[in-house]
C-alpha positions in Angstrom: 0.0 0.0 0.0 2.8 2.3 1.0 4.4 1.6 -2.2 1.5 2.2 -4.5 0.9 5.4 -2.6 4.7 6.4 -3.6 4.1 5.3 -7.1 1.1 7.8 -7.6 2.8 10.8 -5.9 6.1 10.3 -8.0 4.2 10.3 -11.1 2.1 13.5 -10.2 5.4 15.3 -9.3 6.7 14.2 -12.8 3.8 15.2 -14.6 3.7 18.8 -12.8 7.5 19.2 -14.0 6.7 18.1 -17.7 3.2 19.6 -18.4 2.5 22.8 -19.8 -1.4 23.6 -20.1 -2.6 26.6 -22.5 -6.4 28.1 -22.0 -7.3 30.1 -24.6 -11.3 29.9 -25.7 -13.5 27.0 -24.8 -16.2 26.3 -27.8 -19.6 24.9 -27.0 -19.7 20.9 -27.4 -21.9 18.6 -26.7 -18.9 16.5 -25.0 -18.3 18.8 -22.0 -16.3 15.9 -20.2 -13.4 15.8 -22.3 -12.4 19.4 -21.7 -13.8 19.8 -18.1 -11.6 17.0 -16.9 -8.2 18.5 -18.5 -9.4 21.5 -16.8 -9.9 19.7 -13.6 -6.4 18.3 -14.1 -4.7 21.4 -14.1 -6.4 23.0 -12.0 -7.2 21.2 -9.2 -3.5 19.2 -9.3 -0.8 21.6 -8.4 -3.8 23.2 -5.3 -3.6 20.4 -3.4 -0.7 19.6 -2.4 -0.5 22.9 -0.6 -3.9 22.2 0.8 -3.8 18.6 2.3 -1.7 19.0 4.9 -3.3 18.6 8.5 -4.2 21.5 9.9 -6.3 21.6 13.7 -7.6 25.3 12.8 -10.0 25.8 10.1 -8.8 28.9 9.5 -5.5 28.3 9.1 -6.9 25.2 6.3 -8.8 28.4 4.7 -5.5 30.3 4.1 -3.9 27.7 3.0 -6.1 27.2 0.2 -6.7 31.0 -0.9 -2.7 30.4 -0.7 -2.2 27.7 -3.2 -5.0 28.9 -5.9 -3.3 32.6 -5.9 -0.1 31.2 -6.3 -1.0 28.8 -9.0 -3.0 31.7 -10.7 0.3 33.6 -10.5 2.5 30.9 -12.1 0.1 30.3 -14.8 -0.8 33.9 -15.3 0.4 33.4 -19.3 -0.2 30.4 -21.0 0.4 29.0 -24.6 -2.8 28.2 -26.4 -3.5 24.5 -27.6 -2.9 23.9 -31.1 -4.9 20.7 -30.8 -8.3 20.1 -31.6 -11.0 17.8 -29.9 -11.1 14.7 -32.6 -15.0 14.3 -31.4 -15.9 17.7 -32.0 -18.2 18.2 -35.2 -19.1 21.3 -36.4 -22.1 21.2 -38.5 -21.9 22.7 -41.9 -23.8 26.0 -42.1 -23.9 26.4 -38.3 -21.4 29.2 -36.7 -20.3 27.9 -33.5 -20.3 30.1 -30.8 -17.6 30.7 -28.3 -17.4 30.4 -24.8 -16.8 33.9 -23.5 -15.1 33.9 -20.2 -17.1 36.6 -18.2 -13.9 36.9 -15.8 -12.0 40.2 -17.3 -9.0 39.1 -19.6 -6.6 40.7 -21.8 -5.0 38.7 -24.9 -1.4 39.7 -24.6 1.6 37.4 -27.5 -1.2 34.7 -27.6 -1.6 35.0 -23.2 -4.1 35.6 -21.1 -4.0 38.0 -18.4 -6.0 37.1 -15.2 -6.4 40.4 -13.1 -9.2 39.3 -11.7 -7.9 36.3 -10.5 -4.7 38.1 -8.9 -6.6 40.1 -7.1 -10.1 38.9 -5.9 -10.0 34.6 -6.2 -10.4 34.3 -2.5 -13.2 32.2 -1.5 -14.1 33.3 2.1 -13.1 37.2 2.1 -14.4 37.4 5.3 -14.2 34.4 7.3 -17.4 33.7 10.2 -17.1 33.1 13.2 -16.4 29.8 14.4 -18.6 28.4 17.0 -16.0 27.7 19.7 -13.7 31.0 19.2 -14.2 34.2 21.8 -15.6 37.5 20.6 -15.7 41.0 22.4 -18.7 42.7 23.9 -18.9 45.4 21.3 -18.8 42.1 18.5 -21.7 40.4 20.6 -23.6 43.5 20.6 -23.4 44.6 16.9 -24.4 40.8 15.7 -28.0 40.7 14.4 -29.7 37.9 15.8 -32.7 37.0 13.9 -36.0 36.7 16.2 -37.0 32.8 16.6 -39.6 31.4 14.7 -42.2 29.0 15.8 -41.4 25.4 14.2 -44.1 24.8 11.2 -47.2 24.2 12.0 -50.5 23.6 10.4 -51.9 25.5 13.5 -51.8 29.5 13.1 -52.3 29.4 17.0 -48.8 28.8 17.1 -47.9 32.2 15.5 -50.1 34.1 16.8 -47.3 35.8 19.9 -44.8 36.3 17.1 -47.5 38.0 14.5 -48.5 41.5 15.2 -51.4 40.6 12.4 -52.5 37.5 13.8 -52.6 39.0 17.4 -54.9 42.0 16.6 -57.4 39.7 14.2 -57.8 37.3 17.1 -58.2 40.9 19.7 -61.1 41.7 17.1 -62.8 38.2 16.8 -61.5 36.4 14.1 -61.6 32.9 13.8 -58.4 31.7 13.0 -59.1 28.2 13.3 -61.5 28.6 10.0 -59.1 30.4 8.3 -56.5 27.7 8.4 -58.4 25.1 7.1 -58.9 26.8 3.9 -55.5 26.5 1.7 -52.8 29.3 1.5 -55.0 31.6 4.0 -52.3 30.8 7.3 -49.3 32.1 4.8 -51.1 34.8 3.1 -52.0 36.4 6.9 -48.4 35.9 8.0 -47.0 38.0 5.1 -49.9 40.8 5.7 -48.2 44.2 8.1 -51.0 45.2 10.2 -50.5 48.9 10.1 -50.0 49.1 6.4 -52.4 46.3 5.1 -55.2 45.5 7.6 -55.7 49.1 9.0 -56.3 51.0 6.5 -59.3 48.4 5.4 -60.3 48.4 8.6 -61.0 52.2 9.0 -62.6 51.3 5.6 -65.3 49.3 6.8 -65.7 51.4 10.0 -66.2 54.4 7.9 -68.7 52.2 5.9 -70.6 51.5 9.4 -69.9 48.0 9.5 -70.3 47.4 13.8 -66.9 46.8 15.1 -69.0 43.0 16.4 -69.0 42.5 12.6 -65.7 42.8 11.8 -64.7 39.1 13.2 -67.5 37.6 11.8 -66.4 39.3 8.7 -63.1 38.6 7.8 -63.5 35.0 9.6 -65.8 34.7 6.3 -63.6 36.5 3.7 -60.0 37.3 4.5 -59.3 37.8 1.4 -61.0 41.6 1.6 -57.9 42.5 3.9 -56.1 42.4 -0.2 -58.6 44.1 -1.8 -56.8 47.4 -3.3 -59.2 50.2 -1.2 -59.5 51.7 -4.6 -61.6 49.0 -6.1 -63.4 48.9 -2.6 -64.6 52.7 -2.9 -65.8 52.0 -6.6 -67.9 49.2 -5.3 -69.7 50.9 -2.6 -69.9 54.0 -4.8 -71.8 52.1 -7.1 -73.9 51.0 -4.6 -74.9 54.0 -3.4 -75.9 55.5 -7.2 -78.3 52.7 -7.6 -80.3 54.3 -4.3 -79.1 52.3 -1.8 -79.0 53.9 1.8 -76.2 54.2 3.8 -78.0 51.7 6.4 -78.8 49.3 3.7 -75.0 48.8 2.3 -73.6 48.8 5.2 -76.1 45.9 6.4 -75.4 44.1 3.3 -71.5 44.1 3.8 -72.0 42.8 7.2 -74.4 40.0 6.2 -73.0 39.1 2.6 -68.7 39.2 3.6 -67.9 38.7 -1.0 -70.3 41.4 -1.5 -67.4 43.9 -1.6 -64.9 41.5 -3.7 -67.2 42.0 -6.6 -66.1 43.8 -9.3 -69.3 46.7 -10.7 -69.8 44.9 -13.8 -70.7 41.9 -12.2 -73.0 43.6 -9.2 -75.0 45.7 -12.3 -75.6 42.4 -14.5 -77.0 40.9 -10.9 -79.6 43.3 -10.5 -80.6 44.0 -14.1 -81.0 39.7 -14.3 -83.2 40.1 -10.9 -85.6 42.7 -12.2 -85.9 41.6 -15.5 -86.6 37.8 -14.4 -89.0 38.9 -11.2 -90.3 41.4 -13.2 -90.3 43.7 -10.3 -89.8 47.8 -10.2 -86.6 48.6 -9.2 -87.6 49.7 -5.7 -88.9 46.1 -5.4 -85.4 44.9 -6.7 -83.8 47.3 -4.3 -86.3 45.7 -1.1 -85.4 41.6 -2.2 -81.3 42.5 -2.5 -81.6 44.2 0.6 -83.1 42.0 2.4 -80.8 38.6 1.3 -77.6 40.4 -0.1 -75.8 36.7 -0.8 -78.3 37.3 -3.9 -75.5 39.1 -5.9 -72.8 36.9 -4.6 -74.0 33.4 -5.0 -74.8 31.0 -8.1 -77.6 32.0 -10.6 -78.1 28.4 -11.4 -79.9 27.5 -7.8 -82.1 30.8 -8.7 -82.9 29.8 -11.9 -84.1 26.1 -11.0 -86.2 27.4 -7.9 -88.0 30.1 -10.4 -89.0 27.1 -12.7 -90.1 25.0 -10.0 -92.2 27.4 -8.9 -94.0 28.3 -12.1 -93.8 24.9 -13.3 -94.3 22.2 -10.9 -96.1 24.3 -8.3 -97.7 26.2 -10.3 -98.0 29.8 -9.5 -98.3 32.4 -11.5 -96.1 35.5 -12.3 -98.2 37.9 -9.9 -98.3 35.3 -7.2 -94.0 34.7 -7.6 -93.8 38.3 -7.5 -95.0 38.5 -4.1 -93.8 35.7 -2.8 -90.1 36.8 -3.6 -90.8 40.0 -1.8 -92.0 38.6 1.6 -89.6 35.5 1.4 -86.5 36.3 -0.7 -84.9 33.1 0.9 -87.5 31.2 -1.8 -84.8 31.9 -4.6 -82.0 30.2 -3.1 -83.7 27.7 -1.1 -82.7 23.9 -1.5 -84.9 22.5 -4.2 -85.8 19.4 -2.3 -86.7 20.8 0.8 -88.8 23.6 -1.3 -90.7 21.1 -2.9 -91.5 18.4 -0.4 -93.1 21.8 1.8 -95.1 22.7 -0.9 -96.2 18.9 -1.5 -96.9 18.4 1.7 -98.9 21.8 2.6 -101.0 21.3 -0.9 -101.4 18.3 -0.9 -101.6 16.6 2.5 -103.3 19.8 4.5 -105.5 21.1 1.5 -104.2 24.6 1.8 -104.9 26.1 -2.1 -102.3 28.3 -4.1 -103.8 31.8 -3.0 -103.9 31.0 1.0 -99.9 29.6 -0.1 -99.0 33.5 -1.4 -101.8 35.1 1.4 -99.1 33.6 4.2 -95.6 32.5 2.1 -93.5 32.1 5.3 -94.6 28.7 5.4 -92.5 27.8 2.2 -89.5 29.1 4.6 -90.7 26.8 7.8 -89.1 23.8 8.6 -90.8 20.3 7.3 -91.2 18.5 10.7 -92.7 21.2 12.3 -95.6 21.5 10.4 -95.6 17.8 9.8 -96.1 17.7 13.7 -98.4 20.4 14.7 -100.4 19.7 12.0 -100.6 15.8 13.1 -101.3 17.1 16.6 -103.9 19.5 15.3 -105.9 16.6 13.5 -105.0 14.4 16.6 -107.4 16.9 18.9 -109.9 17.7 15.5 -108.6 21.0 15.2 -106.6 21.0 11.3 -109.2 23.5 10.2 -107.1 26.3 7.4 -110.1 27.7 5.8 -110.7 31.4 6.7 -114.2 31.3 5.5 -115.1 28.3 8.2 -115.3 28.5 12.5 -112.3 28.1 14.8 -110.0 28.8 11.4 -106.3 28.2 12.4 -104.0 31.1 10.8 -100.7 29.2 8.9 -98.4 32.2 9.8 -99.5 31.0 13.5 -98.8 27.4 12.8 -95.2 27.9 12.1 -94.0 31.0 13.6 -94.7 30.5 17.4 -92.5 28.6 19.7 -94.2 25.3 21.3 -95.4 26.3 24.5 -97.3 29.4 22.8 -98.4 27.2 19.7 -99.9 24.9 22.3 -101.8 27.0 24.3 -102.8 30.1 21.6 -103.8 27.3 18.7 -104.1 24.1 19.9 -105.7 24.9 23.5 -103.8 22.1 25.4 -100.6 21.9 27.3 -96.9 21.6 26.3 -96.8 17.9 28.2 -99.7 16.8 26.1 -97.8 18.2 22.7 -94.6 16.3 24.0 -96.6 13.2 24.5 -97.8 12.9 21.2 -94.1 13.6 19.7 -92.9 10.3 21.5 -95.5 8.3 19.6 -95.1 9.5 15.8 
């Protein structure tokens, strides 16, 4: 082994002696290995045995090196150019090959090259750190930045929220962070947010607006995304709003209760409400009174709209004049789920009798819940009492039937006691 090792050292010290490289310009090849090893070779060779040598400080390693590269640089500052030509290079015919530029500064001197840059600035660690076991002054300690520590990830924003300024203010105004980071890239977009710069000024926004400051969670908890809305776009919006007559009152209720209202761009708000008035065929007061009322109207699907305005007219059968009013008292009809819609309506015309006129006379009922009037109206025909027709004696009103809580329903309408209503639950 010791021989072999003598061997190898005696021909490197033979070949340093006899070899003479020249660098002139590299062409582009599709071999890159050919040249990149000679390189390599010449390069790397006469470094390292300036380098290898023990050393117990890394600093002293780190010198060493910077040592041997500059001095090689130095001894090979002017080389002869090869003559010799790769025999597996090919230059196409009709292509111009393309030299390799070197973008260290060089000057061509008697076929030379001159490598100023490489006297001069070749040293790999200018400015050596710190090592983790040498001393340092106070007035070192004091000038080091020290970055604040992080929280480890997480897919909690909980964790974040004593190191975010932003995160600690949304939680001081209500917001439900744990609904935020369930939705994807919300946690990361609220950690790059600055709370004076980006929440703040949309805050004062919506303030100004008269959105309650008991809002303001239950807002952004439902649309964070508004806190990257430019406040430009958010002034057009609401200035829009206001041309088309609505109060003060009425926009600010509707940014409260519909939190995408505001991330709508005008175009889409005015194609909303011309599609409302001209498919209701109501004035545009009326249009005013039903967007009011459910603002999601502007923010939601068409399509659920457009089924529940043919399953009226079609399957239920009412007609324009009777929609019209129903969409006024009960906007909530246009975006209701189709099933439930129509297994109320079956059940009220069909099972209780109630015609289409008493249906539009009292609408709310289309709005009720199924097994309540399921039940009262069992417990009505239990004690002989499921009497709906106004022109007949002890005539029970629908809006009474669903609207009153159970103890009031009990005694008002059905004239017996809440134990008695109970009892008859248990046995359906």
């Amino acid at each position: 082994m010791a021989l072999t090792c003598i061997q190898h050292c005696q021909r490197c010290t033979s070949l340093l002696r006899s070899r003479s490289v020249g660098i002139t310009t590299l062409q582009y090849s599709t071999d890159a290995q050919h040249w990149s090893a000679a390189l390599w070779n010449s390069f790397i060779v006469p470094v390292l045995p300036s380098v290898l040598q023990r050393s117990p400080n890394p600093s002293q390693t780190r010198q060493r090196w910077n040592l041997g590269v500059r001095s090689y640089c130095e001894s090979h500052a002017k080389v002869q150019p090869s003559q010799t030509k790769h025999r597996n290079t090919d230059e196409l015919p009709g292509t111009d090959m393309v030299s390799y530029q070197n973008p260290v500064s060089h000057q061509l001197i008697d076929g030379g090259m001159l490598l100023k840059e490489w006297q001069t600035d070749f040293d790999l660690d200018d400015a050596p750190g710190h090592s983790a076991l040498e001393e340092i002054s106070h007035e070192e300690a004091v000038r080091m930045d020290i970055p604040a520590a992080l929280p480890p990830v997480s897919i909690s924003l909980k964790d974040y929220v004593n190191e975010s300024e932003t995160l600690g203010k949304l939680v001081q105004l209500g917001v439900q962070l744990w609904k935020l980071e369930q939705r994807p890239n919300v946690g990361s977009m609220l950690l790059r947010l600055d709370f004076q710069t980006d929440v703040t000024p949309r805050l004062v926004f919506l303030k100004q607006l008269g959105v309650e400051d008991s809002r303001l969670g239950y807002l952004i908890s439902h649309n964070p995304f508004i806190l990257t809305e430019s406040l430009e776009n958010l002034q057009a919006r609401v200035a829009y709003l206001r041309s088309k007559k609505f109060s003060a009152e009425s926009v600010a209720s509707m940014v409260s209760r519909a939190p995408y209202l505001l991330n709508f761009s005008v175009k889409r708000m005015d194609n909303r409400l011309g599609f409302y008035q001209q498919q209701l065929g109501l004035s545009a007061q009326k249009t005013r009174d039903v967007v009011a009322r459910l603002p999601r109207l502007l923010c939601g699907s068409l399509e659920t709209v457009k089924e529940n305005l043919k399953i009226c007219k079609l399957e239920m059968g009412f007609r324009e004049n009777e929609l019209q009013h129903i969409v006024t008292v009960i906007p909530k009809v246009l975006t209701a789920n189709k099933r439930k819609l129509t297994q109320i309506f079956d059940y009220i015309h069909n099972t209780m009798n109630i015609p289409h006129d008493l249906i539009v006379k009292f609408p709310q009922v289309l709005n009720a819940k199924y097994l309540r009037i399921k039940e009262r109206h069992l417990f009505l025909q239990y004690l002989d009492k499921a009497q709906y027709d106004p022109a007949k004696p002890n005539y029970i009103c629908l809006d009474k039937l669903v609207s009153l809580p159970d103890d009031a329903f009990c005694t008002e309408v059905a004239s017996a006691t809440l134990k008695d209503f109970e009892l008859f639950q248990k046995t359906m």
